[in-house]
VONUKOL-366541 format. One record per residue (C-alpha): x, y, z. Coordinates in steps of 0.001 Angstrom, whole numbers, plus 500000, padded with zeros to 6 digits. Layout:
BEGIN
XYZ
...
END
This chain:
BEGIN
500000500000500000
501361503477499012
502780505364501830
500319508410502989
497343505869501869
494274505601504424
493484502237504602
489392502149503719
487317501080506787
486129497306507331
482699496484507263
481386495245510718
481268491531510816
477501490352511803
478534489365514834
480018492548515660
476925494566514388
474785492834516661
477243493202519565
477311496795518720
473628497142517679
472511495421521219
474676498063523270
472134500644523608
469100498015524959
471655496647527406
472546499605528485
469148500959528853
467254498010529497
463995499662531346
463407501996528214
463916499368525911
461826496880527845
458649499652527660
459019500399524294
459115496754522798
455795496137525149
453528497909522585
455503495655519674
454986492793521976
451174492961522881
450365493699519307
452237490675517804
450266488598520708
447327489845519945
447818488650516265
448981485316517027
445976484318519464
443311485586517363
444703484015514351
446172480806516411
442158480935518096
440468481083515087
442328478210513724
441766476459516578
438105477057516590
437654476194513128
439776472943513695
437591471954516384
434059472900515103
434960470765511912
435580468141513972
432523468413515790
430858468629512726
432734465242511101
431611463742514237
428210464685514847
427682463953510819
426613466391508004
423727464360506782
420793465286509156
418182466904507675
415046468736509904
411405469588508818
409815472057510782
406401473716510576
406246476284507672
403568478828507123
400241478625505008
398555481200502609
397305483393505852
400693483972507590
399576481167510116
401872477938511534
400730475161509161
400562471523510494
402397468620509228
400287465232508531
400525462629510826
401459460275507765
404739462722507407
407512460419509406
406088457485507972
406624458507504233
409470460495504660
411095457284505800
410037455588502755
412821457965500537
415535455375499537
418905457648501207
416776457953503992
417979455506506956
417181457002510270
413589459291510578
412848460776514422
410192463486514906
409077465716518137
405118467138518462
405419470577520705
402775470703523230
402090474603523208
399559474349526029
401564472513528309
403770473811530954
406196472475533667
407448473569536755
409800472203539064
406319471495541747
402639472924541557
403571475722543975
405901477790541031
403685481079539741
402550479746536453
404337483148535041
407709481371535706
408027479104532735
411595479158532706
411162479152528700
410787475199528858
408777473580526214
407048470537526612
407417467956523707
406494464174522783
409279462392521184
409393459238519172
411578456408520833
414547457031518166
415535460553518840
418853459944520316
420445458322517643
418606460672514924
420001463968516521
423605462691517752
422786463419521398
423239460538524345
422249460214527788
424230461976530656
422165460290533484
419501457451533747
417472455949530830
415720457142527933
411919456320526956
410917453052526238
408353451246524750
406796450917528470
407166454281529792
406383456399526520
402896455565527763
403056456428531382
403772460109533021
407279459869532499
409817462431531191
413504462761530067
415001466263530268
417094468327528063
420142469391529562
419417473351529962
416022471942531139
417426470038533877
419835472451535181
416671475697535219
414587473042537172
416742472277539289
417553468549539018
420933467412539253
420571463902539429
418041461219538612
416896458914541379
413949456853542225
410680458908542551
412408462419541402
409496463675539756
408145467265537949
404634469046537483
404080469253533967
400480469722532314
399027469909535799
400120466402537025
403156464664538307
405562462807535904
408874460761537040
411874461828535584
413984458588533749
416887460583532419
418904463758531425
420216464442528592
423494466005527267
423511469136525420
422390468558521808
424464470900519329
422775469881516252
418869470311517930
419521472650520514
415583473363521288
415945469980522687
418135471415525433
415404473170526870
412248470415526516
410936468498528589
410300465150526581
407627462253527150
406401459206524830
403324460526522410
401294457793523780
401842459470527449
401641462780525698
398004461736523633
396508460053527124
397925462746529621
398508466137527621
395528466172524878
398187465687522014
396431465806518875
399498463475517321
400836465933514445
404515466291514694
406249469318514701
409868468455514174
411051465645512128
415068465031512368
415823463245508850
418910460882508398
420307460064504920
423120458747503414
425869461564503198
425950461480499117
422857461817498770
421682464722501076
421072467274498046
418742464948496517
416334464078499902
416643467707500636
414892468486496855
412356465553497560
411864466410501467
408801468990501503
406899467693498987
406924463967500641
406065465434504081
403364467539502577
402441466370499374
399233468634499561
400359471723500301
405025471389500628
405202474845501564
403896474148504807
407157472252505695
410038474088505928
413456471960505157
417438473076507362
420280471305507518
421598471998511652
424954471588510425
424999474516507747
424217476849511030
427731475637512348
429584476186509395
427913479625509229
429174480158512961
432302479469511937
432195481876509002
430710484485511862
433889484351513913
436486485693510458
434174489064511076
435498489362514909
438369488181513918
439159491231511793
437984493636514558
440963491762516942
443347492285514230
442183496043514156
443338496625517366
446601494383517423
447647496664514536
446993499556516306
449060498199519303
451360497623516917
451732501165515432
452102502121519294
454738500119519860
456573501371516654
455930504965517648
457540504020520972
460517502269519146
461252505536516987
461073507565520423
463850505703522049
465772505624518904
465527509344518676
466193509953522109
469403507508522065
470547509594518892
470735512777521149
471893510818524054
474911508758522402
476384512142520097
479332511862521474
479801508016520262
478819508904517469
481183511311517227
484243509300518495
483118506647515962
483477508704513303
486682510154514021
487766506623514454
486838505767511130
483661504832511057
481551505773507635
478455507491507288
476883503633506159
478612502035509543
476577504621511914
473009504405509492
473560499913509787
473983500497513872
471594502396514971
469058500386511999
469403497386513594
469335498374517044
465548499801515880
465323496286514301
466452494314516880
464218496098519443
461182495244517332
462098491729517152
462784491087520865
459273492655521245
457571490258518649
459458487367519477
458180487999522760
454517488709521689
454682484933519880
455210483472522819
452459485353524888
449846485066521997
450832481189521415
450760480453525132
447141482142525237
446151479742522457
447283476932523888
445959477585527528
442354478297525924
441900475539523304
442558473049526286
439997474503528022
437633474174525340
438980470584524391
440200471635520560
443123470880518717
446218473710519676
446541475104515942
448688477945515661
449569478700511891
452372479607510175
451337483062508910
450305483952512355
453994483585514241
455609484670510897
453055487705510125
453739488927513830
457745488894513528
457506490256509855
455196492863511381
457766493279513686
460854493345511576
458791496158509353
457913498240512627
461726497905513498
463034499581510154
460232502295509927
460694503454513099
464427503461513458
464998504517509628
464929508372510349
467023508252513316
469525506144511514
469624508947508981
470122511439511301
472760509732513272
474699508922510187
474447512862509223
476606514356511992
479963515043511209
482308513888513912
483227517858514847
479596518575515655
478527515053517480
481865515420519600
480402519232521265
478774518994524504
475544518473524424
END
């Protein structure tokens, strides 16, 4: 090398940059710790609801797979006048006669019967119970079983017997069944076999009180037109009972029966939850642009603070580029401390609640990735001016006294 030559400056190493680039959070670790909070709480924010929703989803389709895709209900439609129409009698009996069709079940509401934990409840307090006769085959039909004692048989569907819905057992008040437990419903006493467990793909079932229609005909003044038929068929073939369904139930008149699949209302639940979803992202991306105005705070402030090193860099050597690549990646590796942070929290909440609720923990990749990309992006933002400035000063003017 010519004599008289200045040698050109090295290029930090990465592992130098980073030492160098960490020296300002160490040094200042309360500050630093604040301002990657904001960063932090935004990236966990993104991560549960993402990690939640896919969780949710996960878990509501495998509800769904389990509970089966395939039933099929016909309710009550509405005639010419606006009225509630009536299904025929016949209606269960032909439905079943539709070749997908394995598995028919129906329910007859009995609007002018009532029950009541004992005669001496006000008649006011109904508790929002309905009282309905059920057809033997229910269970199996609606995907439901028995959480305690037995379920109607062909002996006591003709006595004053009832099974309870789950929500119906809890507002009554009975916790268990045991021998002689008993309820007033339709002004007389009627022994309680069994409860029920919640029913997610008939949930007015929850809140019924069920009994056999030849108990409800005898006892109740049932006038044996069902209300409710649950409809099995074979999975591949649901479109085609579904076309076929009214007019077989009601060949006179099919707009009086009105056709749902239960399991349609869950996937639209599921589709319900994206539009929360994107109300919790909102707000983890205004955390985030919090914690990124807090990031290009510090930065500015440890610009004023750290002239001087600045300064002595410079007249060291240092290049305008050296100073800019510092005091970038200490903005940069601020931000990431913060989101790598937030991951954790947001993943940890995901976990913790998806146990509780029994689903599968799915956190996906977008969601850890998106937060320390959102992250990384905050990082160069907020410490890109300040790294401009820094790398600005001349070594004269950073080396006065501040």
């Amino acid at each position: 090398m010519p004599a008289g030559t200045i040698p050109a400056p090295a290029r930090l190493r990465p592992g130098d940059l980073a030492r160098v680039a960490s020296v300002g959070l160490r040094t200042r670790r309360l500050r630093a710790a604040l301002s990657a909070l904001g960063i932090a709480i935004g990236v966990a924010a993104i991560v549960a609801v993402l990690g939640l929703s896919s969780s949710s989803s996960a878990g509501l389709l495998a509800e769904i797979s389990q509970l089966g895709t395939n039933l099929l209900t016909v309710t009550n439609g509405e005639n010419l006048s606006g009225q509630t129409a009536e299904l025929p009698e016949t209606a269960p009996a032909m439905i079943a006669r539709i070749g997908p069709v394995y598995q028919v079940a129906d329910t007859a509401a009995l609007s002018s019967a009532t029950a009541y934990r004992s005669p001496l409840i006000p008649a006011i307090d109904t508790n929002a119970l309905s009282v309905q006769a059920t057809s033997l085959n229910l269970l199996p039909a609606i995907a439901t079983t028995l959480h305690q004692g037995r379920f109607l048989n062909q002996a006591t569907a003709r006595e004053p017997v009832a099974v309870l819905g789950a929500a119906a057992a809890q507002r009554l008040g009975v916790g268990r069944v045991f021998s002689g437990e008993r309820i007033w419903v339709g002004g007389q006493w009627f022994y309680v076999a069994g409860i029920l467990r919640p029913s997610v793909l008939a949930p007015a079932i929850d809140s019924s009180v069920l009994v056999g229609f030849p108990a409800a005909e005898k006892y109740l003044g049932l006038d044996g037109h069902p209300s409710t038929i649950y409809v099995r068929a074979q999975t591949g073939q649901v479109s085609a009972v579904w076309s076929v369904l009214a007019a077989t139930a009601s060949p006179e008149n099919p707009s009086d029966a009105t056709i749902s699949q239960p399991s349609a209302a869950l996937t639209a639940q599921a589709d319900a939850q994206s539009a929360l979803n994107s109300l919790f992202l909102g707000l983890g991306a205004v955390a985030l642009l919090v914690g990124g105005v807090g990031v290009a705070n510090i930065m500015v402030i440890s610009v004023l603070e750290r002239r001087s090193e600045i300064g002595l860099r410079r007249a060291l050597g240092a290049t305008r580029g050296s100073i800019r690549t510092q005091f970038l990646s200490e903005a940069i590796l601020l931000s990431l401390c913060g989101g790598a942070i937030g991951v954790v929290l947001g993943s940890l909440a995901t976990a913790v609640y998806a146990h509780a609720k029994d689903w599968a923990i799915v956190i996906p990749a977008e969601a850890w990735a998106g937060g320390l990309g959102a992250a990384t992006a905050i990082g160069v933002i907020a410490g890109l001016l300040p790294a401009l400035r820094a790398a600005r000063m001349s070594p004269t003017e950073a080396l006065r006294t501040v």
